[in-house]
C-alpha atoms as one frame of an Amber mdcrd trajectory, in Angstrom:
protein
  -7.251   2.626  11.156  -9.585   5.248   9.829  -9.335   4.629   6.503 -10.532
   0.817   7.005 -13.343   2.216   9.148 -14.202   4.358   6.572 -14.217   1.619
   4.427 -16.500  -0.385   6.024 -18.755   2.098   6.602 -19.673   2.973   3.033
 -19.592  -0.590   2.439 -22.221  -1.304   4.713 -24.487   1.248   2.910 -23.377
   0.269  -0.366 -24.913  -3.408   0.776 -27.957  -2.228   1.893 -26.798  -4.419
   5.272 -28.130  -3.853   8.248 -31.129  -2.236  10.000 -32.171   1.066   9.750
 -31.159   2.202  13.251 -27.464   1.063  11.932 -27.374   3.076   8.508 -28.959
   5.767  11.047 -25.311   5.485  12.997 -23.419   4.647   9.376 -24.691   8.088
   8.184 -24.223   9.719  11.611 -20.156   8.248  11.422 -20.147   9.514   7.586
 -21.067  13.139   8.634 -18.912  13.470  11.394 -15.932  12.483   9.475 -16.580
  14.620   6.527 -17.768  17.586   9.208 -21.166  19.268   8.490 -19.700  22.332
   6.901 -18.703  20.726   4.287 -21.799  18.491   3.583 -23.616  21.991   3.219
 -21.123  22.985   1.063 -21.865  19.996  -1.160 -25.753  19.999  -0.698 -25.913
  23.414  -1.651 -24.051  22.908  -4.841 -26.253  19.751  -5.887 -29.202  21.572
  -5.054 -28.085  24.490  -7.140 -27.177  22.201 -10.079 -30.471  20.572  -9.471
 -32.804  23.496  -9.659 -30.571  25.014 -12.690 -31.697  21.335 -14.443 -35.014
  21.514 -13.240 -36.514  24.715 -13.725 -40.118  23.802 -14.297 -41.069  22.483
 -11.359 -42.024  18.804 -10.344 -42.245  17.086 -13.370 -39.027  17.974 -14.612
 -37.422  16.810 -11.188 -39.597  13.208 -12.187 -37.682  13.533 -15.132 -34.237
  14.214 -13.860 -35.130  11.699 -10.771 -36.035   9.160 -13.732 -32.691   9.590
 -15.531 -30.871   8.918 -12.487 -33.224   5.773 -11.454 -31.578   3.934 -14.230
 -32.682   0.644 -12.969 -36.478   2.248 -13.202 -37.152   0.482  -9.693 -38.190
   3.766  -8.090 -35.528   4.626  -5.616 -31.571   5.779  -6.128 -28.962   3.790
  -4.382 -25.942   5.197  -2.748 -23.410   4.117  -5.777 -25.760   5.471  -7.966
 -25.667   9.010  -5.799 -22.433   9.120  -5.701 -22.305   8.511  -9.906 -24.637
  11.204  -9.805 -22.822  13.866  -8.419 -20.002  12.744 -10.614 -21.567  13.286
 -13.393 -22.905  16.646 -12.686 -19.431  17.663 -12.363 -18.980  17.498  -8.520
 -15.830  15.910  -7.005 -16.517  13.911  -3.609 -15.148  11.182  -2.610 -17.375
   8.011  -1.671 -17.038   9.118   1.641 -18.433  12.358   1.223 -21.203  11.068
  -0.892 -21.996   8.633   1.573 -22.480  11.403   4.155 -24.490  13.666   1.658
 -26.595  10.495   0.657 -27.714  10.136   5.027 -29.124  13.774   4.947 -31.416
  12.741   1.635 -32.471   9.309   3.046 -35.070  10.514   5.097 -36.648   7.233
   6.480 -32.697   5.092   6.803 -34.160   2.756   4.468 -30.578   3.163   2.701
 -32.003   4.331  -0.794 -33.601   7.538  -1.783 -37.505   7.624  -3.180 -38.688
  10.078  -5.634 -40.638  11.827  -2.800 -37.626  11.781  -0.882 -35.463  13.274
  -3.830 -38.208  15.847  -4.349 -38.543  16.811  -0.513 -35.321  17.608  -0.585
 -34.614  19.523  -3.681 -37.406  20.961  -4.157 -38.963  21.891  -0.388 -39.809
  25.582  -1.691 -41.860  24.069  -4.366 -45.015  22.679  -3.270 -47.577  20.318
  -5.417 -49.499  23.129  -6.906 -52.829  20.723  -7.310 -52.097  19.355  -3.871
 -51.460  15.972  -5.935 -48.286  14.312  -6.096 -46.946  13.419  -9.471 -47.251
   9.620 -10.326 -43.673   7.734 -10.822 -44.517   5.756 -13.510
């Protein structure tokens, strides 16, 4: 049923399987089961929490991006997003994650970059230098 398909649909992301044109239909399932209202709902919170954490800018969101890349390879996986929002006090299921997760991974490569991360939480701030900051 819909559960299994569920299932197997964050599993497929959580394997990094497939191409990019299927974690581009993976995130596409994801979204329309946990309905777009409620993905706003959640980005707007993370974002929130985000800027409250981050409050200096760019480096700080290296920082925070850092703490969450706990492997230190660069890019945040979609168990690791989901611990994330966990542990800033946001309850989603995997499901919901998952979902959240397709609207950050802007090139379906099924893990978020630190440009990626700070695209999306931080699109009001711009580079001031017109530099990006080095990861590491």
């Amino acid at each position: 049923g819909l559960e299994s398909f569920i299932r197997a649909q964050s599993q497929t992301l959580a394997d990094h399987s497939g191409s990019v044109d299927d974690r581009a239909y993976h995130y596409k399932m994801l979204a329309a089961i946990v309905g777009i209202k409620r993905i706003d709902q959640l980005d707007q919170k993370l974002r929130a929490k985000i800027f409250q954490l981050t409050t200096s800018g760019s480096h700080e969101a290296l920082q925070m991006f850092k703490v969450f890349d706990r492997e230190r390879k660069g890019l945040i996986s979609p168990e690791t997003f989901h611990n994330i929002t966990r542990s800033l006090g946001f309850h989603c299921t995997a499901t919901e994650a998952g979902a959240l997760f397709g609207r950050y991974d802007q090139n379906g490569d099924g893990s978020i970059t630190f440009y990626e991360f700070l695209d999306h939480f931080n699109d009001v701030e711009k580079h001031k230098d017109g530099h990006s900051p080095e990861y590491y």
